[in-house]
Each structure stands twice: as structure tokens, then as C-alpha cells.
TIDRENRO-497271 format. One record per residue (C-alpha): residue number from 1; chain; z, x negated, y. Coordinates in steps of 0.25 Angstrom, whole numbers, padded with zeros to 4 digits. Each point is the difference from the previous one (the first is absolute). Layout:
% residues N
site n->NUM | chain->A | w->Z | u->X | v->Y $
...
This chain:
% residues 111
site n->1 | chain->A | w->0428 | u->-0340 | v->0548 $
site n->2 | chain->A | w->-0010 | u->-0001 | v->-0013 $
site n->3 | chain->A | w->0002 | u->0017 | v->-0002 $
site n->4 | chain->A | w->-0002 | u->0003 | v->0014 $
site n->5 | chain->A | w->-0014 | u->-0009 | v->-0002 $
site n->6 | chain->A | w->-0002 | u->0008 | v->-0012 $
site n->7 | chain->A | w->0002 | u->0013 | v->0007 $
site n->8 | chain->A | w->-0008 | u->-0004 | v->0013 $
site n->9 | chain->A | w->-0013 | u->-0004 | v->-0013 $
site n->10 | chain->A | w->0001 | u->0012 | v->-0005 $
site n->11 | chain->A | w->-0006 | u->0010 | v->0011 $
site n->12 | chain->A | w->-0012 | u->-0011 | v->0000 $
site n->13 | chain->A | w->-0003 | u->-0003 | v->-0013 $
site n->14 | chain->A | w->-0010 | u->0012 | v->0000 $
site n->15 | chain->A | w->-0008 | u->-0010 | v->0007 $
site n->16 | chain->A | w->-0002 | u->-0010 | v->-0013 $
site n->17 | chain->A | w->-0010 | u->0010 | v->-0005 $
site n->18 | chain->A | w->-0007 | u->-0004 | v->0010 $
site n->19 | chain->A | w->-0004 | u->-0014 | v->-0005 $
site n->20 | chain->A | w->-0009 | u->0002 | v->-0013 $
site n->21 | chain->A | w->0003 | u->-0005 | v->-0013 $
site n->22 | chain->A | w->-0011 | u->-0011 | v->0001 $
site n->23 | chain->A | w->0004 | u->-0006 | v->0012 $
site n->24 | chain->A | w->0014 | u->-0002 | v->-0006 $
site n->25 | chain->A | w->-0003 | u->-0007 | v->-0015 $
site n->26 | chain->A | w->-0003 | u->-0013 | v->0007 $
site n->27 | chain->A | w->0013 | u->0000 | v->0007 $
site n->28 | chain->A | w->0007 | u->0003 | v->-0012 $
site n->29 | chain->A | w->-0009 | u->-0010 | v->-0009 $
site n->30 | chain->A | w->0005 | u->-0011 | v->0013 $
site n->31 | chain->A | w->0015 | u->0003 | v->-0004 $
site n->32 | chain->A | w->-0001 | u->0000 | v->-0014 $
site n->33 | chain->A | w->-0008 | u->-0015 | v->0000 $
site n->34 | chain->A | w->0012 | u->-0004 | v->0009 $
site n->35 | chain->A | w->0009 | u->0006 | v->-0010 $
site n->36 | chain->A | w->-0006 | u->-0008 | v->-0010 $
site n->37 | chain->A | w->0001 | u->-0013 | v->0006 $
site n->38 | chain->A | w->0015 | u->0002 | v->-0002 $
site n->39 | chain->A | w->-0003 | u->-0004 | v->-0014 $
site n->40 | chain->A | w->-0003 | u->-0014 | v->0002 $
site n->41 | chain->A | w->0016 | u->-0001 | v->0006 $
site n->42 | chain->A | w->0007 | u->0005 | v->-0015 $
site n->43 | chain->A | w->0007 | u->-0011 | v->-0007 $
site n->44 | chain->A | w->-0011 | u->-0003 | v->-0013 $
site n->45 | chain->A | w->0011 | u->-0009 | v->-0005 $
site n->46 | chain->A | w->0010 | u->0011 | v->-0002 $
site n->47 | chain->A | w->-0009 | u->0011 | v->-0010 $
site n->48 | chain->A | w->0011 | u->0011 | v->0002 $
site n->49 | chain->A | w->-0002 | u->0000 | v->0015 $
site n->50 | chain->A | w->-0015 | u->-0002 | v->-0003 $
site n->51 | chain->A | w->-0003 | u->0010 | v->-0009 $
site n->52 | chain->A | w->0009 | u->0011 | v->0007 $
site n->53 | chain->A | w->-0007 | u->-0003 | v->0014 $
site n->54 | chain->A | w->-0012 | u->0001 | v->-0007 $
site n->55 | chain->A | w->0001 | u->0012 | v->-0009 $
site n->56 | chain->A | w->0005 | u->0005 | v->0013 $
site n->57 | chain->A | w->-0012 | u->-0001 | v->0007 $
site n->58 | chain->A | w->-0010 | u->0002 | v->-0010 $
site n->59 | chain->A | w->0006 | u->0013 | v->-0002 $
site n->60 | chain->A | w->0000 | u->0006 | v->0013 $
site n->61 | chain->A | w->-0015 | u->-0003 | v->0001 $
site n->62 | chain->A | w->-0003 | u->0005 | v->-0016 $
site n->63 | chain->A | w->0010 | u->0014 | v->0004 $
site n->64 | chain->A | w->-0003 | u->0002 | v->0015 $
site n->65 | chain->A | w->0013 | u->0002 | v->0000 $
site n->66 | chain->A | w->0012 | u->-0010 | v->0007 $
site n->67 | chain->A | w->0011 | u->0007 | v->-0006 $
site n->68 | chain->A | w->-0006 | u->-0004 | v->-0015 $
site n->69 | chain->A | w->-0003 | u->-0014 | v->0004 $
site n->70 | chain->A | w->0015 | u->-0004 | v->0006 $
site n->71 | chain->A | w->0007 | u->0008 | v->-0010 $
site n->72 | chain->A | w->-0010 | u->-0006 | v->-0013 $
site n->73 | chain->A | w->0005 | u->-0015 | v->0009 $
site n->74 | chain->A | w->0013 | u->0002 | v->0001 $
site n->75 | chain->A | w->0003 | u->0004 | v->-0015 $
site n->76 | chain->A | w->-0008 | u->-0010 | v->-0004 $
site n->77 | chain->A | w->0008 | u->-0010 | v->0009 $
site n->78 | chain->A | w->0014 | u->0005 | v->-0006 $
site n->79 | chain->A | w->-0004 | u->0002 | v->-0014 $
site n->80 | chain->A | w->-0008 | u->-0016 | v->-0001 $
site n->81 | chain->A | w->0012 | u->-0005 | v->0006 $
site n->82 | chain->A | w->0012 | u->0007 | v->-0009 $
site n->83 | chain->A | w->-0010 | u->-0003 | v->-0012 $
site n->84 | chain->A | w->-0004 | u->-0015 | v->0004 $
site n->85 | chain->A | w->0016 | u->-0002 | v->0001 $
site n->86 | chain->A | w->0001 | u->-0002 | v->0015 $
site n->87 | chain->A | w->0007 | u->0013 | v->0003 $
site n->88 | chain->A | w->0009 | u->-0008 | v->0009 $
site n->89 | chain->A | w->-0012 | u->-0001 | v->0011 $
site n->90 | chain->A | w->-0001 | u->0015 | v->0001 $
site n->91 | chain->A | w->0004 | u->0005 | v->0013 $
site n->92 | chain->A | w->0009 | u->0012 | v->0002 $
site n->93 | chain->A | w->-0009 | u->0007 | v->0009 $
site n->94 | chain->A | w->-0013 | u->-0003 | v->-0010 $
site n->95 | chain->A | w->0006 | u->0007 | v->-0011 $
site n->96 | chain->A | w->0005 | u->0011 | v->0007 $
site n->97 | chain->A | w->-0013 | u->0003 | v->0007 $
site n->98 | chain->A | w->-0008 | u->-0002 | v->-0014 $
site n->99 | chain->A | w->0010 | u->0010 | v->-0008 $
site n->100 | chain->A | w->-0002 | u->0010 | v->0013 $
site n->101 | chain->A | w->-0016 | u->-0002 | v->-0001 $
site n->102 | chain->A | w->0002 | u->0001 | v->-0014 $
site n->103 | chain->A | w->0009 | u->0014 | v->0001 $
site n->104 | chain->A | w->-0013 | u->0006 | v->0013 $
site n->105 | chain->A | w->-0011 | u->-0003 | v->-0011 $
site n->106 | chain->A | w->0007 | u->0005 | v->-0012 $
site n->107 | chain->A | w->0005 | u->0012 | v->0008 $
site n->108 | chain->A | w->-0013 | u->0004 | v->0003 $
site n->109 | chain->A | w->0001 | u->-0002 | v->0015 $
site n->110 | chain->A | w->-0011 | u->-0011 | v->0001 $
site n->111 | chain->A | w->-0013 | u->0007 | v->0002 $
């Protein structure tokens, strides 16, 4: 259902030019504020999830680029928890997205 959405999108999308660049920064600053109140929901408590969420963030803002930002937050996430010993919290899933990340940065495939 998504794909034929997608489909259907793409004989308009011509039409976002359209909308100039200026009338679609303040949008884009509304999302990121409410992105950044997200912040405020990390667990402090825990500084492997903290710093990880928040390396995470900075990083997408200081690269313009997401892919950087989750990859640089999910490595940091599995490598503070190996080295702080509490490897046991690691999900499956976690590590296997950050070694993939990890693998589309290092291949060159992230812009």
C-alpha cells in the first residue's frame, strides 16, 4: 500500500518546487524544536543511553546528515556498553543495525 502511495507521489512531486525555500525553513525549524524536546525524555541516570541519544542528536544537527548522527549513536551505544561491562543489556537487533551502519559508512555509501 506504502509503494503505491509512493508511486501515486511521484507524478506530483514536481509541484514542491513550487513552495520557496523561505517558506519551508520555519516548518523545518518547528520539527526540529519538537525533535529536541525528545531530549528531555533520555534517562540522565544511565550515561551510556545518554551520551549515545545525545551524540546522536548533536551529530545530525553538526553534519546535516541522519545517517551520521544514528550511525555515530548507535556505535557509541554498543561500544559504551561492551566497555562499561554491561554487554548483557545489548539487544540483538542494536548491534546488528550499528555493525550495518557501521559497514554503509565505511563502504562509502553514506553521502
Amino acid at each position: 500500500m506504502v509503494g503505491l502511495l509512493f508511486l501515486l507521489i511521484l507524478f506530483l512531486s514536481p509541484l514542491s518546487y513550487l513552495v520557496p525555500v523561505y517558506a519551508t525553513a520555519p516548518a523545518l525549524m518547528y520539527v526540529g524544536l519538537l525533535m529536541l524536546s525528545n531530549v528531555t525524555k533520555l534517562d540522565f541516570d544511565d550515561f551510556v543511553d545518554a551520551m549515545a541519544g545525545l551524540l546522536c542528536a548533536v551529530f545530525i544537527v553538526l553534519t546535516c546528515n541522519i545517517v551520521t548522527g544514528i550511525m555515530l549513536g548507535f556505535s557509541s551505544l554498543v561500544i559504551g556498553r561492551v566497555f562499561s561491562g554491561e554487554w548483557r543489556r545489548l539487544n540483538i537487533g542494536t548491534v546488528l543495525i550499528a555493525v550495518a551502519l557501521v559497514a554503509f559508512y565505511a563502504g562509502g555509501w553514506a553521502i
